[in-house]
MARNU-794269 format. One line per field, with one value per residue: z, y, x of N, C-alpha, C in turn. Coordinates in steps of 0.2 Angstrom, whole numbers. Example, Ala and Ser with C-alpha at 12.3 -4.5 7.8 and 13.67 -1.06 7.14 Angstrom:
REM residues 2
n_up <- c(39, 35) $
n_north <- c(-28, -11) $
n_east <- c(66, 64) $
ca_up <- c(39, 36) $
ca_north <- c(-22, -5) $
ca_east <- c(62, 68) $
c_up <- c(39, 39) $
c_north <- c(-16, 0) $
c_east <- c(66, 64) $
END
This chain:
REM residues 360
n_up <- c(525, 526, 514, 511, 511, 517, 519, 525, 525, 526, 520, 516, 504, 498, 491, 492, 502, 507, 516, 521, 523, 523, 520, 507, 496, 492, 480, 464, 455, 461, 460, 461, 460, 454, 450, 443, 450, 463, 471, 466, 460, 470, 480, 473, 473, 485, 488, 479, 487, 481, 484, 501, 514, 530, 542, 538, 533, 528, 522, 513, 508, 519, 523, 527, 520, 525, 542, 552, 567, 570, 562, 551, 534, 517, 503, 486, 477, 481, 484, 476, 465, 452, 438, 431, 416, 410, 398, 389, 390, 386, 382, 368, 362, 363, 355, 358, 366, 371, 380, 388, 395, 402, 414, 419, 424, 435, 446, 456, 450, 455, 462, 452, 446, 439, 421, 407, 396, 398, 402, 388, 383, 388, 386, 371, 363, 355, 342, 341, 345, 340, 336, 336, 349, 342, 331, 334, 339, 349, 357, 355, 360, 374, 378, 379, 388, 398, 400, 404, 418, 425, 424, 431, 440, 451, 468, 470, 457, 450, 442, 431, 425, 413, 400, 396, 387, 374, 358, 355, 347, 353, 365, 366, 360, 371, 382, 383, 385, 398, 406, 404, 412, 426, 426, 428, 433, 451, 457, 466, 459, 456, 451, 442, 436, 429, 421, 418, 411, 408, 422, 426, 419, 421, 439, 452, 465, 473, 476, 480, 476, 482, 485, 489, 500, 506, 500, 497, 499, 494, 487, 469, 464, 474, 479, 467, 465, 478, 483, 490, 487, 483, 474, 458, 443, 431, 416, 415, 428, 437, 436, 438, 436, 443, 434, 426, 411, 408, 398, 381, 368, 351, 340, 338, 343, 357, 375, 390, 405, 421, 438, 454, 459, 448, 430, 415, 397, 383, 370, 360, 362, 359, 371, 382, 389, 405, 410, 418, 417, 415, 417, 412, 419, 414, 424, 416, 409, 412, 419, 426, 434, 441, 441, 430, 415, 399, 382, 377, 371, 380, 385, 397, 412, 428, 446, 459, 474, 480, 487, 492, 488, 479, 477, 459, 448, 441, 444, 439, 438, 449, 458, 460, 473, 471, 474, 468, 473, 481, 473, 468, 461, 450, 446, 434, 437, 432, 444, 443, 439, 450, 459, 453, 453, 466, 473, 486, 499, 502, 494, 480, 464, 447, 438, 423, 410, 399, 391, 390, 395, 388, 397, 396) $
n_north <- c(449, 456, 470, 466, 465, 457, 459, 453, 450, 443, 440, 435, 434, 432, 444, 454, 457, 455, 466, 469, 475, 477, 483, 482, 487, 475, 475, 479, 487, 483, 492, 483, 494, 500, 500, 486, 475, 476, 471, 468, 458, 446, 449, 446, 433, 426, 431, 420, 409, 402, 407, 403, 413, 410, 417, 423, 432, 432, 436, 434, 446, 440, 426, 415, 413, 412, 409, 409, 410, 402, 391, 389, 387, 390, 377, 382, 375, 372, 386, 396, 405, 415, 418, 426, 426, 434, 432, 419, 405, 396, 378, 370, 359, 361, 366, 383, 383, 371, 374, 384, 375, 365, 374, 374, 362, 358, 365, 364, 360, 367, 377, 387, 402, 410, 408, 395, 404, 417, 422, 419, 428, 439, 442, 444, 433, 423, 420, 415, 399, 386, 388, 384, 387, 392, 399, 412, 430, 439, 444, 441, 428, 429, 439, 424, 420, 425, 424, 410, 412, 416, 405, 399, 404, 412, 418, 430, 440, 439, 446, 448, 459, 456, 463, 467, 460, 463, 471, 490, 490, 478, 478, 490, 482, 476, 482, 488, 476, 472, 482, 480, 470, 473, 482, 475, 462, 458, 453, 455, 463, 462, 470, 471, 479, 493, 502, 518, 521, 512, 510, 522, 522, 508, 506, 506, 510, 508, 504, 509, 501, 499, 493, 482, 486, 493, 508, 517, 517, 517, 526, 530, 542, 553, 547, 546, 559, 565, 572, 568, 557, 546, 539, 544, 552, 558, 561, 558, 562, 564, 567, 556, 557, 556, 556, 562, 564, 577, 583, 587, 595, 597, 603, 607, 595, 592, 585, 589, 584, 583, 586, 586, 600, 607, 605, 598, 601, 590, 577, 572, 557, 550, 545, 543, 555, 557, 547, 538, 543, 542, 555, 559, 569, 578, 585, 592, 597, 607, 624, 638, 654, 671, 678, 675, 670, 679, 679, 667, 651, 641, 630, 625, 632, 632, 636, 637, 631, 632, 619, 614, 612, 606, 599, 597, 583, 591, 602, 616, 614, 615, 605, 608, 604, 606, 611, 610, 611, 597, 590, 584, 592, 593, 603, 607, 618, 631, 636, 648, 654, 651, 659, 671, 671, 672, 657, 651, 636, 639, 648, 658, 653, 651, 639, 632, 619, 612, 601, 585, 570, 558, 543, 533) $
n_east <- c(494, 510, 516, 531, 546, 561, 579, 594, 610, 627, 643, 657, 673, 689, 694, 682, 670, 650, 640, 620, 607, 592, 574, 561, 551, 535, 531, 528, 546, 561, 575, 593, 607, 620, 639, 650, 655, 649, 641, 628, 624, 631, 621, 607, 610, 610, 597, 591, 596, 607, 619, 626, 622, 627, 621, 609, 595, 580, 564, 550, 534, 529, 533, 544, 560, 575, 580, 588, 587, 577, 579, 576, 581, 575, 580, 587, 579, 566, 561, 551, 552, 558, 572, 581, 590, 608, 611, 600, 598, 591, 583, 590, 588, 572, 557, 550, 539, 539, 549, 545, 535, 542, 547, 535, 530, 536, 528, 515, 499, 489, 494, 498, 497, 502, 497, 499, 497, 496, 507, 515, 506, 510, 522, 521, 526, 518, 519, 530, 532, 532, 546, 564, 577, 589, 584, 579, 580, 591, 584, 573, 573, 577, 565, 559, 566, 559, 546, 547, 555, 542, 534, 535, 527, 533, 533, 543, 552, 567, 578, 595, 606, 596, 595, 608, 614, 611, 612, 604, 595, 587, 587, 577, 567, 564, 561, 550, 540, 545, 541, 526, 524, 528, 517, 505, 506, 506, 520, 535, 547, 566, 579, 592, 606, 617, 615, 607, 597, 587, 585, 577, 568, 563, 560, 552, 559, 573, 589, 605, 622, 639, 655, 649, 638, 625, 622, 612, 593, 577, 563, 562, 562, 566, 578, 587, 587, 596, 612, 619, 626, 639, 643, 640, 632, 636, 633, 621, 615, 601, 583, 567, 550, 535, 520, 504, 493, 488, 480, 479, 488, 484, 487, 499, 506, 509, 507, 503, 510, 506, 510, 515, 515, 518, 517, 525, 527, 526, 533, 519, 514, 506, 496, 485, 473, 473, 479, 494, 510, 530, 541, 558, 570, 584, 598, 606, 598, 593, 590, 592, 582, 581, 571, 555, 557, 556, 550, 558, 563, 560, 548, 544, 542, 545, 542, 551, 562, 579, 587, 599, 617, 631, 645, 650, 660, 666, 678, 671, 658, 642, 630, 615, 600, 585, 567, 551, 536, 532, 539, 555, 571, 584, 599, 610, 624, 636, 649, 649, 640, 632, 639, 634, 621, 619, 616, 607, 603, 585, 583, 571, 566, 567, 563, 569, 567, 574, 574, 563, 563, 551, 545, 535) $
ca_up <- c(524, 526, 506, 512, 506, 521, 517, 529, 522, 527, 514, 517, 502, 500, 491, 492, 508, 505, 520, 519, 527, 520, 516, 501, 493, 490, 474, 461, 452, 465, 457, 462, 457, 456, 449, 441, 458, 468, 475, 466, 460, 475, 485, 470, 472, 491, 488, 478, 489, 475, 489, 508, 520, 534, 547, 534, 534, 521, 520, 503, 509, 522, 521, 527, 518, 531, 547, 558, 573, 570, 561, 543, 527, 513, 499, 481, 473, 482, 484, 472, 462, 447, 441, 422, 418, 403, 394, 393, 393, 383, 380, 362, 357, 365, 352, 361, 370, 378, 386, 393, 398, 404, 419, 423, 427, 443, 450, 459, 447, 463, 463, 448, 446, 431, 418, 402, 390, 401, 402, 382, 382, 392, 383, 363, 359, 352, 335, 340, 349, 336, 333, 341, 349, 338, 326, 339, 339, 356, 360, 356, 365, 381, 379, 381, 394, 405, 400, 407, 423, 425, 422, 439, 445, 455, 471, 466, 450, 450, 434, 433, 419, 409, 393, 396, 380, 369, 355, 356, 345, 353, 371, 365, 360, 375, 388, 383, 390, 404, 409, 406, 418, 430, 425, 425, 437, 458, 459, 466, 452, 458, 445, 442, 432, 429, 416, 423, 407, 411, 429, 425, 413, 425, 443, 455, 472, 469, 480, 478, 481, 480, 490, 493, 505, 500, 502, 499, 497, 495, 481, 466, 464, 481, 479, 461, 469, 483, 483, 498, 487, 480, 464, 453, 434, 424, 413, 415, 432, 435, 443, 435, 440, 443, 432, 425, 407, 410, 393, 374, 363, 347, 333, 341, 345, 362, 379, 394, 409, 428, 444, 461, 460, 442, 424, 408, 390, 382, 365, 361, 359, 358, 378, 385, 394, 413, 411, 421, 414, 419, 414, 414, 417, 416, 429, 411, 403, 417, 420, 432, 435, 444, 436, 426, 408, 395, 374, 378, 367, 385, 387, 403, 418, 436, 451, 464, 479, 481, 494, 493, 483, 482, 471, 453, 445, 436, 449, 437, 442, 454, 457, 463, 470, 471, 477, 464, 476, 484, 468, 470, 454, 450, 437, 434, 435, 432, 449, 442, 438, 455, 462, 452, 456, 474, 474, 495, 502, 503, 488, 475, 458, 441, 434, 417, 409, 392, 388, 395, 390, 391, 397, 395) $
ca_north <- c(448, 463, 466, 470, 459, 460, 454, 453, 446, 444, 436, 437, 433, 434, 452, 457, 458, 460, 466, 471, 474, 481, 482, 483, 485, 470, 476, 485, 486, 488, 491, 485, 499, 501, 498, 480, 474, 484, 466, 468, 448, 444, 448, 444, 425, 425, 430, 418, 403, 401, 409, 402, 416, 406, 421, 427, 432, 432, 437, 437, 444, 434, 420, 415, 407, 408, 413, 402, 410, 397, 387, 390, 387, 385, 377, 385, 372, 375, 394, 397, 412, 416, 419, 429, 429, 440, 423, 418, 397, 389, 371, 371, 355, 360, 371, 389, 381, 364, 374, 386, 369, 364, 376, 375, 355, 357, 368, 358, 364, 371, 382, 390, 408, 412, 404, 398, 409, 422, 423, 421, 436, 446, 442, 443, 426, 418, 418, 410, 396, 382, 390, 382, 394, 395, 401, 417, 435, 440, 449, 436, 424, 434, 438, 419, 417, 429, 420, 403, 412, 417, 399, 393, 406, 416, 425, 434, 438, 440, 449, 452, 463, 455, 466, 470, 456, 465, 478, 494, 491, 473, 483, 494, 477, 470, 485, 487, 468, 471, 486, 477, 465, 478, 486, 468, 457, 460, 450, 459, 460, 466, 469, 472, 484, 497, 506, 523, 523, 505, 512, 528, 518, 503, 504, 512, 509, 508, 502, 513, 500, 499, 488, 476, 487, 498, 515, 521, 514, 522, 527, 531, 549, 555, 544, 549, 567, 566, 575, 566, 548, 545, 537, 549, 548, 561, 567, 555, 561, 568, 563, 553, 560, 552, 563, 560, 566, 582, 589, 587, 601, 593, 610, 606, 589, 590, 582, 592, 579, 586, 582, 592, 607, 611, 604, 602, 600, 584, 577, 568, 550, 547, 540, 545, 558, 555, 542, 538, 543, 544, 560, 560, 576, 575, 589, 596, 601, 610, 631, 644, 660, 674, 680, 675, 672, 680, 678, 662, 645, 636, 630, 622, 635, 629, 641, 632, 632, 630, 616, 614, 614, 600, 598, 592, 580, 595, 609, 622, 614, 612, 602, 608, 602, 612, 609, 613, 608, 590, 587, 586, 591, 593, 607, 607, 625, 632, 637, 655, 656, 650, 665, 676, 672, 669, 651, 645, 636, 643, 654, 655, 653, 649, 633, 631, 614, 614, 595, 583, 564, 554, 536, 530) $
ca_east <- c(501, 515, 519, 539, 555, 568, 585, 599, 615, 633, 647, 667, 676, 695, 693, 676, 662, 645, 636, 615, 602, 589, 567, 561, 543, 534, 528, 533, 552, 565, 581, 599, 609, 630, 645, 652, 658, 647, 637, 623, 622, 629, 614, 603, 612, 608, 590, 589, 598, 613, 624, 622, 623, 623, 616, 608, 586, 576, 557, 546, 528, 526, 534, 553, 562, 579, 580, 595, 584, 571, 582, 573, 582, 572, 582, 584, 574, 560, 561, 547, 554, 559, 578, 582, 601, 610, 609, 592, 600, 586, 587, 591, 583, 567, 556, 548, 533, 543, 556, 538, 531, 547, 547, 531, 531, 538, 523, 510, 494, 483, 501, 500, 495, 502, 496, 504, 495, 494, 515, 516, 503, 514, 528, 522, 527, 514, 520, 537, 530, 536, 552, 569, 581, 593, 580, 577, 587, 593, 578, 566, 577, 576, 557, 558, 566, 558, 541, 551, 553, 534, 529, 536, 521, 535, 532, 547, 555, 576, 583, 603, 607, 593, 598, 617, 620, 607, 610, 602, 588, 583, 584, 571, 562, 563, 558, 539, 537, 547, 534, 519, 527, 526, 509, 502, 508, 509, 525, 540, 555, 573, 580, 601, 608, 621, 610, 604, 592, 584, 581, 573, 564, 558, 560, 550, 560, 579, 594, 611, 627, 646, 657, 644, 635, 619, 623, 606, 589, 572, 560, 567, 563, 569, 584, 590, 590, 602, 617, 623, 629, 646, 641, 639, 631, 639, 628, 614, 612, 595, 577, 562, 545, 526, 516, 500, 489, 483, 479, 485, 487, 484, 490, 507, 509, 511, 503, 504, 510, 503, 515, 514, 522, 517, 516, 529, 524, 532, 530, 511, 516, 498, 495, 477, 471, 473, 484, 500, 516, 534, 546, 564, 574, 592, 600, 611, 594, 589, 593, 590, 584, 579, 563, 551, 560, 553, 554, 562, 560, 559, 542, 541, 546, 542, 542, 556, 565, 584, 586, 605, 621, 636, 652, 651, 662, 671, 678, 669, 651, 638, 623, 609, 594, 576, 562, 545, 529, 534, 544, 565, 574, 591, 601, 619, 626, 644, 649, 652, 633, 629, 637, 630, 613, 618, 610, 608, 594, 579, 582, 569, 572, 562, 566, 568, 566, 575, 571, 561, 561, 545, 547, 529) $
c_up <- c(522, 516, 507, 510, 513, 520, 520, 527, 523, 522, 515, 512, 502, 499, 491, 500, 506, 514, 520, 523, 526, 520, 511, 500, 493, 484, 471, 457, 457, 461, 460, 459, 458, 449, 448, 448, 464, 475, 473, 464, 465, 480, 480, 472, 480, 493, 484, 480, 484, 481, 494, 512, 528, 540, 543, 535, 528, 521, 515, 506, 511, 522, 521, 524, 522, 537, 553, 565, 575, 565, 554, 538, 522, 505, 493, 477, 474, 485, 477, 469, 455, 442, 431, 423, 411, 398, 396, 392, 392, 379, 371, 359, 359, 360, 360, 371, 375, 383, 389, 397, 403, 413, 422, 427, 436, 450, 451, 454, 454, 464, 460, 447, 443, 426, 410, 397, 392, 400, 395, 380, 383, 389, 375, 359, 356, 346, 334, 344, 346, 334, 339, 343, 345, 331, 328, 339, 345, 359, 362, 362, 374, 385, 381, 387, 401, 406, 406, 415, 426, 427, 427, 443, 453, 462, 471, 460, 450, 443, 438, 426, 413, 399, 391, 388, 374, 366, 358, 354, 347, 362, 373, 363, 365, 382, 389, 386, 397, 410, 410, 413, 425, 433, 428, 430, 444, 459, 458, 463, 457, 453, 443, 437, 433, 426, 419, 417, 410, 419, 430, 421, 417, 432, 447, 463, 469, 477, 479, 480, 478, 487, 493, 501, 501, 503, 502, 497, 498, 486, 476, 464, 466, 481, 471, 463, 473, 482, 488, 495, 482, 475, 461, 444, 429, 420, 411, 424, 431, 439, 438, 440, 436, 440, 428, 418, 409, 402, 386, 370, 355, 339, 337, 344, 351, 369, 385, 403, 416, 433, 448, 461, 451, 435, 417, 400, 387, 376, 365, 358, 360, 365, 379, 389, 402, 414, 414, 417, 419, 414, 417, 414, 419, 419, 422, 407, 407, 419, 425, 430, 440, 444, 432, 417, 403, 389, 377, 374, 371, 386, 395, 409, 423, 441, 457, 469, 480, 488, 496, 489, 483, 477, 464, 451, 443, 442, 446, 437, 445, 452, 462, 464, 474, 472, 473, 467, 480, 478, 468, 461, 455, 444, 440, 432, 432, 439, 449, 442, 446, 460, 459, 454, 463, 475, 482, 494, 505, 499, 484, 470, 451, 439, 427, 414, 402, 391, 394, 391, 394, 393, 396, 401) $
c_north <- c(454, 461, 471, 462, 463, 455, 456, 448, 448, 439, 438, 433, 435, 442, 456, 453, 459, 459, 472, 470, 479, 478, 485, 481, 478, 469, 480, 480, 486, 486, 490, 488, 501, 499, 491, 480, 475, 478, 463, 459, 444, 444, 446, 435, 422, 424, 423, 408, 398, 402, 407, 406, 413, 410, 426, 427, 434, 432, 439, 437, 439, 431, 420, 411, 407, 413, 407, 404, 403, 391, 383, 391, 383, 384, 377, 382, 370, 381, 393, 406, 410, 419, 420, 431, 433, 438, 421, 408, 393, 383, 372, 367, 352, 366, 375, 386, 374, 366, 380, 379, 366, 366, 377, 368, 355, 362, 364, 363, 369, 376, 388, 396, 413, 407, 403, 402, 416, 427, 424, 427, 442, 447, 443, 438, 421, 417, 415, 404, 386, 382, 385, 389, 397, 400, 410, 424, 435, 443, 446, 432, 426, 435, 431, 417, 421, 426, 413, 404, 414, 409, 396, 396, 407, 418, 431, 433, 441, 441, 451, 452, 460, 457, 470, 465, 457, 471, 482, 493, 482, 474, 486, 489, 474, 475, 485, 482, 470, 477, 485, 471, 469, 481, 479, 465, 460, 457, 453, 458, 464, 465, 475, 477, 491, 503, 511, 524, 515, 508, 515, 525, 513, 504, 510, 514, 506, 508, 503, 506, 501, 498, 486, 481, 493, 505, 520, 518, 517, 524, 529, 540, 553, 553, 546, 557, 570, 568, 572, 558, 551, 543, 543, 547, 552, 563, 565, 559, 567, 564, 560, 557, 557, 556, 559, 567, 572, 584, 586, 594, 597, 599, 607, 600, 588, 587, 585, 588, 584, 583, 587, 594, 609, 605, 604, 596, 593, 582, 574, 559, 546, 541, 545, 550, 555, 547, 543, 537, 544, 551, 558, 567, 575, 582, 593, 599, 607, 621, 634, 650, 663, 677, 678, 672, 674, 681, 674, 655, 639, 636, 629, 627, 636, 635, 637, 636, 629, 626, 612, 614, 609, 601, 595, 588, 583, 604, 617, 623, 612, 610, 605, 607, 607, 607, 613, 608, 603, 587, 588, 587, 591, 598, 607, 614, 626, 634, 645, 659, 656, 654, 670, 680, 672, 665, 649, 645, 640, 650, 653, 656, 651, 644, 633, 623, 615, 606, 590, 573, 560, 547, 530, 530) $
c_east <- c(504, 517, 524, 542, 559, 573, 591, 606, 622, 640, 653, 669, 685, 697, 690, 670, 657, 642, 628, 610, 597, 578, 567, 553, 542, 530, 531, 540, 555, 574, 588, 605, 616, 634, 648, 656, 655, 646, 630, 620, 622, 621, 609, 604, 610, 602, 588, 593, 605, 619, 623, 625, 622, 620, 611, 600, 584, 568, 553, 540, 526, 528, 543, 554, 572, 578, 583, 593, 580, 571, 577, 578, 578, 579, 580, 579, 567, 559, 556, 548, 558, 566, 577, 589, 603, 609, 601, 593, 594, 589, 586, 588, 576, 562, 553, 543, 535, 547, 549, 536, 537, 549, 541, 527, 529, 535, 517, 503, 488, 489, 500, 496, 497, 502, 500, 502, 494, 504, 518, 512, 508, 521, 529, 524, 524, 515, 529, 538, 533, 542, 559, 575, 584, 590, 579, 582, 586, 588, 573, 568, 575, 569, 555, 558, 564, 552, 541, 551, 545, 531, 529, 530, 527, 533, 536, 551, 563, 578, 589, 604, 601, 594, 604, 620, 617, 609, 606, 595, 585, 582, 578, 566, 560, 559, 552, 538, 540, 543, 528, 521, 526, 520, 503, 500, 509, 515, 529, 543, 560, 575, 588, 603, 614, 620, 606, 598, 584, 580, 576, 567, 557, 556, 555, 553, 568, 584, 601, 617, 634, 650, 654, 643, 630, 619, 615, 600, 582, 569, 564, 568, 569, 576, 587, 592, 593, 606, 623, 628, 636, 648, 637, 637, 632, 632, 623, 610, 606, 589, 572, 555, 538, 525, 511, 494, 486, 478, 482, 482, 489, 487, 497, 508, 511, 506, 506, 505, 510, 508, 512, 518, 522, 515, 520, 525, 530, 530, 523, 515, 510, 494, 489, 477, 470, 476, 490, 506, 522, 540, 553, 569, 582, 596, 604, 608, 589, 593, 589, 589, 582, 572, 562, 554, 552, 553, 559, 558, 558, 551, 540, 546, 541, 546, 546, 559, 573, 584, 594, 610, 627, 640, 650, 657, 669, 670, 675, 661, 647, 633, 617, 604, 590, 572, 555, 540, 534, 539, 552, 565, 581, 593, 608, 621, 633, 644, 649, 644, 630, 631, 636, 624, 612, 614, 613, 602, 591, 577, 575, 570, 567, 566, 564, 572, 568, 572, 569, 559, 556, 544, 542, 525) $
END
C-alpha cells in the first residue's frame, strides 16, 4: 500500500474558490497552513465528505474514497476517519467514558485498531472517566474529544484549529498529547491552524495556502525557508530543524543538539542522549558575520553559505537565507548591514545563533 494522501478539489462559491491539488504524506502531521479565509476548513470539509466536490479525488493510502472516473463516492459516514473541531461537542448527559464508547459503537470490532484504553493512555484521561463535561476545563474537554475521535479507529485524523478556543496555559496542556499522537500512532493527522508556534511545534509536512489555493507544499523545513511565498510571519518567521542528542553538559545545564551542517547548545530539559529533538530558530535571533567572532556571549556559530536575499516586511530589512551543511536557515538583517558585508549568493558568512528554542 502507497502511504500518500492525494487530494484534488474544486469549490466555486459566491465570494470564495477553492482549487487543490495536492500529495501529502501518509504519515506523520501535515499541516494546513494560512490565513482565516485562506480554505483551510474548506478542503479539510472536503476531505472529510462535509463538502461534495463533485469532480473531486480523494485517496487515503490506498484506498478511494471518490473518484467520478470510476464513479466512487464514499459517503461521510462511512469514511472511516476521524474529525476534532475548536469545540470538542461532547454529549453533555453522557459522563467521560459513554461519550468514548459512544464513538466507538459504530466500528465493526474486527475494525478496531485502536483500542479504548489505548486512546485514554494516549490522552491522560483516566482519571476523568466518570466525570460529566461540564465538570472538565477546556483542556480536558478537548483531550476528550480527540480521544473520541481515535475510537472510531481512524485511517485519518482531521483537526481544525483544535486549540484556537484554549487559553495559553491549557494550549501548553494539550500539545504533549497531541505529539504523542504523532510519536505513537501511524495515522495521518492534518491538522488546521493559523499558529506558526503550533506548527513548528507539531507538523512535520506543511501545506502553505491563501485564496483557497496551496501556494506551497513540502516538508516543513524547506518550506518554512523560502523566500519565494507571500505570507509572511513577521517576527515568527524562521525554520524548525530535525536534530538529535548529541551530548549534555551537565556544569552548565545545557544539552548540545547535532544536525547536518553542525550542532547548537540549547538548554538540558533533561531529554536522553541520542534522542530526537526539534529546534526552533526564529530568522530575528539570528546574526551575521564575516569571521570567526571572538569574546562573544554567542554560543552556537555555524560555518554557512548565503543562498539568496528577498525584501522584508520593513524597507530597512532583509531576509536571508543560508545554507549550514544540507540545513536552510534564515536571519533578518538591516539592509545597511547587508551591504556592508556584501551578502550575495555564494557568500560565506559565520552564522551566529543568538537563541535557540527547543520544542521537544
Amino acid at each position: 500500500m502507497n502511504s500518500l494522501i492525494r487530494a484534488s478539489f474544486k469549490l466555486d462559491y459566491s465570494t470564495f474558490s477553492l482549487d487543490v491539488d495536492l500529495e501529502l504524506p501518509g504519515r506523520g502531521v501535515t499541516a494546513l497552513f494560512g490565513p482565516s479565509g485562506s480554505g483551510k476548513t474548506s478542503l479539510l470539509r472536503c476531505i472529510a465528505g462535509l463538502e461534495h466536490a463533485p469532480d473531486g479525488f480523494l485517496q487515503i493510502n490506498g484506498s478511494i474514497w471518490q473518484d467520478p472516473a470510476q464513479h466512487i463516492y464514499v459517503p461521510t459516514y462511512q469514511r472511516p476517519l476521524g474529525y476534532v473541531f475548536q469545540e470538542a461537542s461532547l454529549f453533555p448527559h453522557l459522563d467521560v467514558r459513554r461519550n468514548l464508547e459512544y464513538g466507538m459503537k459504530r466500528v465493526p470490532v474486527s475494525e478496531r485498531r485502536v483500542s479504548l484504553d489505548h486512546a485514554i493512555q494516549l490522552l491522560g484521561i483516566g482519571a476523568l472517566l466518570a466525570q460529566k463535561p461540564d465538570t472538565l476545563s477546556g483542556g480536558e474537554r478537548q483531550r476528550v474529544g480527540i480521544a473520541r475521535a481515535l475510537t472510531v479507529s481512524p485511517k485519518i485524523l482531521l483537526m481544525d484549529e483544535p486549540l484556537a478556543a484554549l487559553d495559553l496555559a491549557r494550549k501548553q496542556e494539550v500539545l504533549p498529547y497531541l505529539e504523542r499522537l504523532q510519536a505513537e500512532l501511524e495515522i495521518p493527522i492534518l491538522y488546521v491552524s493559523h499558529a506558526p508556534d503550533e506548527v513548528a511545534r507539531l507538523a512535520n509536512h506543511i501545506v502553505v495556502m491563501d485564496g483557497g489555493r496551496a501556494l506551497a507544499n513540502g516538508p516543513l523545513g524547506k518550506t518554512l525557508a523560502r523566500l519565494d511565498l507571500p505570507i509572511r510571519l513577521g517576527e515568527d518567521t524562521g525554520v524548525v530543524i530535525d536534530a538529535r542528542v548529541g551530548t549534555r553538559d551537565e556544569e552548565w545545564h545545557l544539552l548540545r543538539a547535532d544536525f547536518d551542517g553542525g550542532s547548537l547548545w540549547v538548554r538540558d530539559m533533561g531529554t536522553p542522549i541520542g534522542a530526537p529533538v526539534r529546534v526552533r530558530i526564529l530568522a530575528r535571533d539570528v546574526s551575521l558575520a564575516l569571521v570567526r567572532p571572538e569574546q562573544t556571549s554567542i554560543l552556537n556559530q555555524l560555518a554557512g553559505r548565503v543562498v539568496a536575499l528577498a525584501d522584508d516586511t520593513h524597507p530597512s530589512l532583509v531576509l536571508v537565507r543560508l545554507q549550514v551543511g544540507s540545513t536552510p536557515l534564515l536571519a533578518r538583517v538591516t539592509r545597511l548591514s547587508a551591504s556592508l558585508l556584501g551578502l550575495a549568493p555564494g557568500k560565506e558568512v559565520w552564522v551566529q545563533v543568538k537563541s535557540v528554542a527547543l520544542l521537544g
